[in-house]
PyMOL Python script that loads the backbone (N, CA, C, O; Angstrom):
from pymol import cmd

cmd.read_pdbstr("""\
ATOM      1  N   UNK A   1     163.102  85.708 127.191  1.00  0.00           N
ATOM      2  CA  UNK A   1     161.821  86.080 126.639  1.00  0.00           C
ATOM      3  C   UNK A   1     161.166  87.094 127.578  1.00  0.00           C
ATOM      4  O   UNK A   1     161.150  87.100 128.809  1.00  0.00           O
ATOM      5  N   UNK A   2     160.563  88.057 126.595  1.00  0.00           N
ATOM      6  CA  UNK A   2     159.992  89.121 127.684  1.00  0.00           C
ATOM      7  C   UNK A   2     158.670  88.949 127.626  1.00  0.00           C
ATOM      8  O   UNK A   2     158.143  88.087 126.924  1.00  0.00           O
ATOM      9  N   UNK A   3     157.915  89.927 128.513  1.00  0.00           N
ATOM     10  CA  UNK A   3     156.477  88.824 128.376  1.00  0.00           C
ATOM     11  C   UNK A   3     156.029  89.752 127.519  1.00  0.00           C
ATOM     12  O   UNK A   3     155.180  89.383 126.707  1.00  0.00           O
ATOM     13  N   UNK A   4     156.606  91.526 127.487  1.00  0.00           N
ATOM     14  CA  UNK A   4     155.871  92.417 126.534  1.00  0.00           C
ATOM     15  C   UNK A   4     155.595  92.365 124.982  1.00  0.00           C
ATOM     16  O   UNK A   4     154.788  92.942 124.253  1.00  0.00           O
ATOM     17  N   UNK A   5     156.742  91.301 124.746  1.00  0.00           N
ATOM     18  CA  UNK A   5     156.956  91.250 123.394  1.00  0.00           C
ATOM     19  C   UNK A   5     155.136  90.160 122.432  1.00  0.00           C
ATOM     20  O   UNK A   5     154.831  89.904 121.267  1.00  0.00           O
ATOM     21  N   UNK A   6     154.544  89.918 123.676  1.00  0.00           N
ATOM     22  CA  UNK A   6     153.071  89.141 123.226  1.00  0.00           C
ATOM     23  C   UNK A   6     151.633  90.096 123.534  1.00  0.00           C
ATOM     24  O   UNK A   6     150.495  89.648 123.391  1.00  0.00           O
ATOM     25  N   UNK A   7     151.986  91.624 124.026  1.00  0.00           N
ATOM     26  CA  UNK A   7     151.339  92.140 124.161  1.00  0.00           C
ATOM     27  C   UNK A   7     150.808  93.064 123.126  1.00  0.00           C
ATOM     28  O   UNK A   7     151.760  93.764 122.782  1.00  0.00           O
ATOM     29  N   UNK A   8     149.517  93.470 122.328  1.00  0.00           N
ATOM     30  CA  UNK A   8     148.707  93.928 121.347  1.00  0.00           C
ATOM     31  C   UNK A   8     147.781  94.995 122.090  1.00  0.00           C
ATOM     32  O   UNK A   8     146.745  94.607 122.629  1.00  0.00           O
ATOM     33  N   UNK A   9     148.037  95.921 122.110  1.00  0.00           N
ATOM     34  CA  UNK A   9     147.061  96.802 122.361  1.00  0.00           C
ATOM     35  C   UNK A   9     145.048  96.872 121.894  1.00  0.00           C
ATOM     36  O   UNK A   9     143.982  97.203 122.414  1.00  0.00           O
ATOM     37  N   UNK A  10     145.601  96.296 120.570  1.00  0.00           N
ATOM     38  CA  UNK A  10     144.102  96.143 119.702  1.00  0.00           C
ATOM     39  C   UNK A  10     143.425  95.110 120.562  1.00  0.00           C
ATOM     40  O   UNK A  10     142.256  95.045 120.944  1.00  0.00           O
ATOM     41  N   UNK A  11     144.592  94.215 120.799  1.00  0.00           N
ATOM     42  CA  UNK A  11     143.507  92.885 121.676  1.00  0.00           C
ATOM     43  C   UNK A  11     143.509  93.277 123.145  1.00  0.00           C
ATOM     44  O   UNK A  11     143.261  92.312 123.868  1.00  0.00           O
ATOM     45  N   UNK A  12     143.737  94.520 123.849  1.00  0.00           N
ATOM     46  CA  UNK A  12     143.599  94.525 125.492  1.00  0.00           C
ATOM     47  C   UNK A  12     141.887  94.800 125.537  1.00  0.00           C
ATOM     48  O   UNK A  12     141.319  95.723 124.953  1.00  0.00           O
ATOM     49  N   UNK A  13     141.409  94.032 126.157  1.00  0.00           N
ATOM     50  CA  UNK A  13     139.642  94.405 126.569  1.00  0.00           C
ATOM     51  C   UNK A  13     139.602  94.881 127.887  1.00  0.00           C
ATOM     52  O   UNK A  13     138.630  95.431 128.406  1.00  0.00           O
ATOM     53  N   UNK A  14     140.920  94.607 128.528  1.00  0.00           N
ATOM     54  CA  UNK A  14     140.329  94.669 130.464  1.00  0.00           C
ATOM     55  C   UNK A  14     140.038  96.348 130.503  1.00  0.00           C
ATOM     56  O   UNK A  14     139.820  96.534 131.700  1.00  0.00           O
ATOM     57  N   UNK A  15     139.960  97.210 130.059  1.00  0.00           N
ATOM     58  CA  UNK A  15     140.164  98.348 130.054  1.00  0.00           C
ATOM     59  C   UNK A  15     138.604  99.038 129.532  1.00  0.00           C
ATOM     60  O   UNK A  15     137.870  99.896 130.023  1.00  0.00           O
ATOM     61  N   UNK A  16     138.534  98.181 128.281  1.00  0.00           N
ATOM     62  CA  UNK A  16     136.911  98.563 127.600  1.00  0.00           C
ATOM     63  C   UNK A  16     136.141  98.096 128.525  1.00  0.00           C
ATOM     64  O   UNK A  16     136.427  97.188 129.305  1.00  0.00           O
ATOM     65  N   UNK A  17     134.595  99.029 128.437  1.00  0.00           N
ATOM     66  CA  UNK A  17     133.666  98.436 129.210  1.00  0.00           C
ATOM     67  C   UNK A  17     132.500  99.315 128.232  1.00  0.00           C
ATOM     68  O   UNK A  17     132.574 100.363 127.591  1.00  0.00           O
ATOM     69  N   UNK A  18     131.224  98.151 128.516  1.00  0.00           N
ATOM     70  CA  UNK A  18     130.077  98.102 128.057  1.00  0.00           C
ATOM     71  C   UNK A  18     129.336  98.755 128.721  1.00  0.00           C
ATOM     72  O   UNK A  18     129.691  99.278 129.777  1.00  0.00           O
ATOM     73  N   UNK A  19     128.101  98.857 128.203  1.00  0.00           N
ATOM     74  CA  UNK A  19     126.936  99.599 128.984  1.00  0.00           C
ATOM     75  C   UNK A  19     126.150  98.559 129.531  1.00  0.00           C
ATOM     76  O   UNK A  19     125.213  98.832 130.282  1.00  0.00           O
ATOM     77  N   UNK A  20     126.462  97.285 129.204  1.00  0.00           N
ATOM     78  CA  UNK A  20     126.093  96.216 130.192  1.00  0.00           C
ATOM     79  C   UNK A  20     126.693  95.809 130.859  1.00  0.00           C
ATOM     80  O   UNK A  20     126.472  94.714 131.377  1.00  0.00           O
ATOM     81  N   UNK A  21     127.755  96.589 131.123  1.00  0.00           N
ATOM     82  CA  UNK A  21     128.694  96.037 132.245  1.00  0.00           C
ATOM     83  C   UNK A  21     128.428  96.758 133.432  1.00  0.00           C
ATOM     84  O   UNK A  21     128.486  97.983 133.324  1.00  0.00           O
ATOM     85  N   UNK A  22     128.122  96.240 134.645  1.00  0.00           N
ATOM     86  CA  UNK A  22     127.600  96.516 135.969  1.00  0.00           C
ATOM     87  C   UNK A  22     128.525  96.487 136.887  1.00  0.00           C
ATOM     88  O   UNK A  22     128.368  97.268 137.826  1.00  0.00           O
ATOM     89  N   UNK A  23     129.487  95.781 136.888  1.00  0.00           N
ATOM     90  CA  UNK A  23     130.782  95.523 138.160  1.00  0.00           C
ATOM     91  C   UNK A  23     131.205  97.080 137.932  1.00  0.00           C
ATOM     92  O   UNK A  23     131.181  97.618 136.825  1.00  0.00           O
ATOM     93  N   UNK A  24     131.604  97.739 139.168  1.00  0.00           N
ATOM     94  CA  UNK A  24     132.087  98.334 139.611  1.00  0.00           C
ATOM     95  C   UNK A  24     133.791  98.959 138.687  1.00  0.00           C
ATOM     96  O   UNK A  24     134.570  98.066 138.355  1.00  0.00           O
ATOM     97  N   UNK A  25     134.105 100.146 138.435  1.00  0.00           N
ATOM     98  CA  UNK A  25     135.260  99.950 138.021  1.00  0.00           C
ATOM     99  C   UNK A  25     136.828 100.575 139.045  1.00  0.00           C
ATOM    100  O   UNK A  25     136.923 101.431 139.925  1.00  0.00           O
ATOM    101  N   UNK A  26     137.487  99.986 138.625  1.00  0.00           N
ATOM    102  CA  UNK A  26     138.650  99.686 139.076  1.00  0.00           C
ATOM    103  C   UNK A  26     139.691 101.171 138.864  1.00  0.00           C
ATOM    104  O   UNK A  26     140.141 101.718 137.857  1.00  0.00           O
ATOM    105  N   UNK A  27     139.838 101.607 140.988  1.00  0.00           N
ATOM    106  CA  UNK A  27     140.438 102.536 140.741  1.00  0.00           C
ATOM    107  C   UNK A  27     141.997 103.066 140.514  1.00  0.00           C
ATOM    108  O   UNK A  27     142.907 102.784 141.294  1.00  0.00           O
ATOM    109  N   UNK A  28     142.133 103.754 139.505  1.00  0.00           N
ATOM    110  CA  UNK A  28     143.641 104.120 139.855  1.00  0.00           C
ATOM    111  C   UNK A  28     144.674 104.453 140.807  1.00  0.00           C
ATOM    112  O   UNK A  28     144.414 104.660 141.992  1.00  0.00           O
ATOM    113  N   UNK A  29     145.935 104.516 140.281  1.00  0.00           N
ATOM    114  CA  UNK A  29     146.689 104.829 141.934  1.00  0.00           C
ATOM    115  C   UNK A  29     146.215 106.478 141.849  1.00  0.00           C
ATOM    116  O   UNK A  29     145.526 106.941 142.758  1.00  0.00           O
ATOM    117  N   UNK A  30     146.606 107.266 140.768  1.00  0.00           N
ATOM    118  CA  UNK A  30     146.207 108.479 141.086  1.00  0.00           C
ATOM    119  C   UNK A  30     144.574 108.992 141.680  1.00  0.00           C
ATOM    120  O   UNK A  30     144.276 110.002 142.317  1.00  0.00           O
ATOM    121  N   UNK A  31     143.901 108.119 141.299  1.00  0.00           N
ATOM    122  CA  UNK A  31     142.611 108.394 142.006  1.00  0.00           C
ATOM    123  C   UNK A  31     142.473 108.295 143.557  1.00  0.00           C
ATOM    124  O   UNK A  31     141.760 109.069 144.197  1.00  0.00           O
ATOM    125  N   UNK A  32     143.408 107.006 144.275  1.00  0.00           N
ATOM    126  CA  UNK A  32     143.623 106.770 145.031  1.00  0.00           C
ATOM    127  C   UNK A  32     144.623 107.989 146.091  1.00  0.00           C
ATOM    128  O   UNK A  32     144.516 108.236 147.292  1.00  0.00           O
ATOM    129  N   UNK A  33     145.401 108.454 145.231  1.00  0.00           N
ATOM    130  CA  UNK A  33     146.078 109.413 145.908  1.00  0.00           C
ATOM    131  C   UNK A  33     145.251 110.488 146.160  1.00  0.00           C
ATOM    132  O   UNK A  33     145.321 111.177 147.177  1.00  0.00           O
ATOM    133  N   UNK A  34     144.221 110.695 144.968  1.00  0.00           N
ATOM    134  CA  UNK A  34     143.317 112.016 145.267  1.00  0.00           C
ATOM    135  C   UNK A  34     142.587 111.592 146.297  1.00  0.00           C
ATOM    136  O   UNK A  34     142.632 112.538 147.083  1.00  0.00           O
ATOM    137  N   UNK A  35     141.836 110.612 146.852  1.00  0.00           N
ATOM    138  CA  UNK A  35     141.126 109.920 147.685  1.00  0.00           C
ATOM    139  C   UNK A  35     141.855 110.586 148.994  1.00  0.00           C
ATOM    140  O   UNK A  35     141.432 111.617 149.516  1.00  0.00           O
ATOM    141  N   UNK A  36     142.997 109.872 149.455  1.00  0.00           N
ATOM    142  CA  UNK A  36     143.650 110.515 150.536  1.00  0.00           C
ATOM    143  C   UNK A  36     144.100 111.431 150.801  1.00  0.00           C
ATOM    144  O   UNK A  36     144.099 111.874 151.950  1.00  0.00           O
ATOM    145  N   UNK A  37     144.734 112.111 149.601  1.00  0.00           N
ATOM    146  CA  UNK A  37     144.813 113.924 149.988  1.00  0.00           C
ATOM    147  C   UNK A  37     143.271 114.660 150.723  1.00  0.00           C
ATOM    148  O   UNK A  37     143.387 115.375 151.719  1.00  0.00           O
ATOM    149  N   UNK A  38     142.187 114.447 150.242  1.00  0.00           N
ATOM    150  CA  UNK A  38     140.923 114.793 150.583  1.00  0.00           C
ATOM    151  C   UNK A  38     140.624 114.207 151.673  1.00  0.00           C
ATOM    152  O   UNK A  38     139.876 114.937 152.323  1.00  0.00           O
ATOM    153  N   UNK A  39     140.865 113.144 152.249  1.00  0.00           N
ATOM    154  CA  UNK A  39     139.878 112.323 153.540  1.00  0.00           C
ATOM    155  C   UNK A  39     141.362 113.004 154.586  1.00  0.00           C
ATOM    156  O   UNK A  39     140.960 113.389 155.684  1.00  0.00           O
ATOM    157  N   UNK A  40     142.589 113.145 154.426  1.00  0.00           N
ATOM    158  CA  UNK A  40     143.410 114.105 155.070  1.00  0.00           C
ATOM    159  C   UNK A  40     143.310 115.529 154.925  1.00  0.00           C
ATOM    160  O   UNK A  40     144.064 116.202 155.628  1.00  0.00           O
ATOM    161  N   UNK A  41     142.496 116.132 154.121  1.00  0.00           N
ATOM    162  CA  UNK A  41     142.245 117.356 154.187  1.00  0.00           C
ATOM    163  C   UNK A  41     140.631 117.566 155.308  1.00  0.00           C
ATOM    164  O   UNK A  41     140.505 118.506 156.093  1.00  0.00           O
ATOM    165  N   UNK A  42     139.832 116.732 155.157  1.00  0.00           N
ATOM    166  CA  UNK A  42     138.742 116.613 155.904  1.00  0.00           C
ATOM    167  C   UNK A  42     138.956 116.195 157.268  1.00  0.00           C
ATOM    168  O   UNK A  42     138.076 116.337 158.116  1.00  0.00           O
ATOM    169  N   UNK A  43     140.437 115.524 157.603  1.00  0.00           N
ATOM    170  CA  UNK A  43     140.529 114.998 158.854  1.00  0.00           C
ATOM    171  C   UNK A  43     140.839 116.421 159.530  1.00  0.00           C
ATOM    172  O   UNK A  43     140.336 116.799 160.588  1.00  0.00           O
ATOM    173  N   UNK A  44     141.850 117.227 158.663  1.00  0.00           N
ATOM    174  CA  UNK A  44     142.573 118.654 159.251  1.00  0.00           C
ATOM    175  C   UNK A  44     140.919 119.347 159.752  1.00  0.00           C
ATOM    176  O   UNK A  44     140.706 119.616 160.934  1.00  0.00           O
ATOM    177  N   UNK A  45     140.101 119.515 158.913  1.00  0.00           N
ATOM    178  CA  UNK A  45     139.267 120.966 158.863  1.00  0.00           C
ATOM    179  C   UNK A  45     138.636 119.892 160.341  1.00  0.00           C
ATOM    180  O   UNK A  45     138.729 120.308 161.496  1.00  0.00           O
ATOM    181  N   UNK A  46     138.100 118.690 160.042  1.00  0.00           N
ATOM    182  CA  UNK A  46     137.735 118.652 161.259  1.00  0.00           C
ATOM    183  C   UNK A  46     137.669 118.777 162.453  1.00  0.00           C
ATOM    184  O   UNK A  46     136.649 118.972 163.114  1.00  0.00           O
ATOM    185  N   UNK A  47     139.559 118.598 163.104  1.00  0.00           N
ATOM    186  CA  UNK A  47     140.252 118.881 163.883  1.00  0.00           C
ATOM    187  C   UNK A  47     140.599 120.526 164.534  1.00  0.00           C
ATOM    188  O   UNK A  47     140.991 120.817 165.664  1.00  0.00           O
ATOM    189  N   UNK A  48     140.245 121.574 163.179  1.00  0.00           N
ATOM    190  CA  UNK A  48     140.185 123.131 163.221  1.00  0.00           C
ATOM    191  C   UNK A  48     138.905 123.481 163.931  1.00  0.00           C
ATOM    192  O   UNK A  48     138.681 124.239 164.874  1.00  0.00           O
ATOM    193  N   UNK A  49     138.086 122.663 163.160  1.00  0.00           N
ATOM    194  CA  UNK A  49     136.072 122.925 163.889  1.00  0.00           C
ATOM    195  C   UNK A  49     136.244 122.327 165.410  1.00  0.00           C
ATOM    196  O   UNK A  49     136.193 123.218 166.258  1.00  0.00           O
ATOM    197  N   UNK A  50     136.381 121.386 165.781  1.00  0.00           N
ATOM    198  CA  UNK A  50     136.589 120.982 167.119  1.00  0.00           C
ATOM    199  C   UNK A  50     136.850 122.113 168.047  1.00  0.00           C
ATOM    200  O   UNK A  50     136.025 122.546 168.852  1.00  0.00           O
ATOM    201  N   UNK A  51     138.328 122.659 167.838  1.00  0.00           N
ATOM    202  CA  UNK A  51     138.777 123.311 168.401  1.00  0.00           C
ATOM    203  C   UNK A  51     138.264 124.453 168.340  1.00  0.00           C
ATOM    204  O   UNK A  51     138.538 125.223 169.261  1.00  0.00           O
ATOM    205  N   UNK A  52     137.396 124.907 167.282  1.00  0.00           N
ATOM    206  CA  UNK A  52     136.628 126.750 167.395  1.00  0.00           C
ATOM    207  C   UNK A  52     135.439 126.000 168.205  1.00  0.00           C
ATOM    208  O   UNK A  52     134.999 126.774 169.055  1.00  0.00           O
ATOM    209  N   UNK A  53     134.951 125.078 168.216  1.00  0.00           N
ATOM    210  CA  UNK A  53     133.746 124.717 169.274  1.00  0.00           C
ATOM    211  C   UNK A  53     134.092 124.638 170.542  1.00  0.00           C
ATOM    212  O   UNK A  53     133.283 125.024 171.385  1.00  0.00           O
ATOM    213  N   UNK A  54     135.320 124.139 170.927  1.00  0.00           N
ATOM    214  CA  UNK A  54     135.876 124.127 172.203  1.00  0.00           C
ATOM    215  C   UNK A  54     135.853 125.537 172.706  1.00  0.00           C
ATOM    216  O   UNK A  54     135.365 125.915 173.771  1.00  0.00           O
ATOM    217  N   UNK A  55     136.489 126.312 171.733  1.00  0.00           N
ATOM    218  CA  UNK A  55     136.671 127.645 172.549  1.00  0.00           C
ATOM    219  C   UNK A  55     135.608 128.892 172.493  1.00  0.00           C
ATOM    220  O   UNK A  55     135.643 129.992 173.045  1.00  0.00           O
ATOM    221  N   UNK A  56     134.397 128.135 171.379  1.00  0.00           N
ATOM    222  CA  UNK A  56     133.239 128.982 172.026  1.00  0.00           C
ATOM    223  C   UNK A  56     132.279 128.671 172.775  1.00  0.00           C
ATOM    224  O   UNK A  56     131.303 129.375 173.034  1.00  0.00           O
ATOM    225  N   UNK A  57     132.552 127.412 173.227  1.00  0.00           N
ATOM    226  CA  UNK A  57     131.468 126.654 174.176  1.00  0.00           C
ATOM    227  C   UNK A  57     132.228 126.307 175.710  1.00  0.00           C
ATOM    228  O   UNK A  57     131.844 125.739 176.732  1.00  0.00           O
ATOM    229  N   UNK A  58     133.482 126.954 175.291  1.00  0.00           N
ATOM    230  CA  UNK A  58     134.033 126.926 176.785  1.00  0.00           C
ATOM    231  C   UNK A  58     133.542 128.175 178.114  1.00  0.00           C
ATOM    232  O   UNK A  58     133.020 129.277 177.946  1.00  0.00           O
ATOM    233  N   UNK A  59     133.911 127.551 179.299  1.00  0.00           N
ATOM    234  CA  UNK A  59     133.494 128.849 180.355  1.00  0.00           C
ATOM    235  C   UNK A  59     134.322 129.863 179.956  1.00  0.00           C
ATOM    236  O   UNK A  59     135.277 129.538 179.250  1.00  0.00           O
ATOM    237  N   UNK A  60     134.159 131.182 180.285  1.00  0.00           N
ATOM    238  CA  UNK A  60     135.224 132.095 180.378  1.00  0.00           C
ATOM    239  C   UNK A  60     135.943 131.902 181.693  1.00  0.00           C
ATOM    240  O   UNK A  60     135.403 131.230 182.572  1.00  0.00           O
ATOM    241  N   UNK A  61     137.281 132.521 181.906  1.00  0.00           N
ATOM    242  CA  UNK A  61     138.159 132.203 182.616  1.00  0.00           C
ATOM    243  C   UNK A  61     137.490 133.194 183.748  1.00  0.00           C
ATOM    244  O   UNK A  61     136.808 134.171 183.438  1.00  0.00           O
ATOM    245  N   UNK A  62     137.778 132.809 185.098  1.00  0.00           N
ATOM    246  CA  UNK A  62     137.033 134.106 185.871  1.00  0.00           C
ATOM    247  C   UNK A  62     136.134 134.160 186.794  1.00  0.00           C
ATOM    248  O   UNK A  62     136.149 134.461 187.987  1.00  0.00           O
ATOM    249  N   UNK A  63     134.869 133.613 185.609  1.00  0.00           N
ATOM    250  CA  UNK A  63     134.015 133.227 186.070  1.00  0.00           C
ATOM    251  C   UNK A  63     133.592 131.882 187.149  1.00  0.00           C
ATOM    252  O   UNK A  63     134.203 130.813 187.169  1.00  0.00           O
ATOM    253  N   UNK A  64     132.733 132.133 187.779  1.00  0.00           N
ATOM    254  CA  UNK A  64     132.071 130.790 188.877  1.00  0.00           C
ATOM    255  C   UNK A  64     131.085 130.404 187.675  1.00  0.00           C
ATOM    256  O   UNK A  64     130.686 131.213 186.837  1.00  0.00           O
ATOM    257  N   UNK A  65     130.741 128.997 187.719  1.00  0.00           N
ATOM    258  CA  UNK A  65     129.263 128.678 187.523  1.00  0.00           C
ATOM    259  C   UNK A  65     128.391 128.845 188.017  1.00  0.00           C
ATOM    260  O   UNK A  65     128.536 128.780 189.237  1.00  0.00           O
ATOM    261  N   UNK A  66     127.093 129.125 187.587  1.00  0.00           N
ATOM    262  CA  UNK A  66     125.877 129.854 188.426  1.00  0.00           C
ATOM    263  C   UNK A  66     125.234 128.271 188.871  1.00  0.00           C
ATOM    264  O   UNK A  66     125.158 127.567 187.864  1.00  0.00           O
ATOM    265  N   UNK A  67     124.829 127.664 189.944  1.00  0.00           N
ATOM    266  CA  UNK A  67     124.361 126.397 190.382  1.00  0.00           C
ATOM    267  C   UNK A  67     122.597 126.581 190.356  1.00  0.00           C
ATOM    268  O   UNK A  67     121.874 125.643 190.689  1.00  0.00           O
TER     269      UNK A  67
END
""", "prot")
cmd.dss("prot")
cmd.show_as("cartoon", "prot")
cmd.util.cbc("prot")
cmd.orient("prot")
């Protein structure tokens, strides 16, 4: 016995939702994948900005510090 063979599309509700329905909804894997492509694209740019701040807030080579 398969279990698909009791499944009805007309009767699936977990999927419908109301305008009184308040819980939160339930994300996909592809949403999920978009999620992490982006929070790994934000980790990169962050890691790029760091490094242009490093090298314009660094001393120049050469130079003494003035005390």
């Amino acid at each position: 016995m398969r279990l698909n063979e009791f499944y009805s599309p007309e009767e699936d509700k977990h999927v419908k939702r109301t305008v009184q329905d308040t819980r939160k909804a339930r994300l996909t894997l592809s949403e999920l994948n978009k999620l992490r492509k982006y929070r790994d694209l934000k980790e990169v740019e962050e890691i790029e900005h760091a490094k242009f701040v490093r090298t314009m807030y660094s001393q120049p080579a050469g130079e003494t510090p003035a005390i």
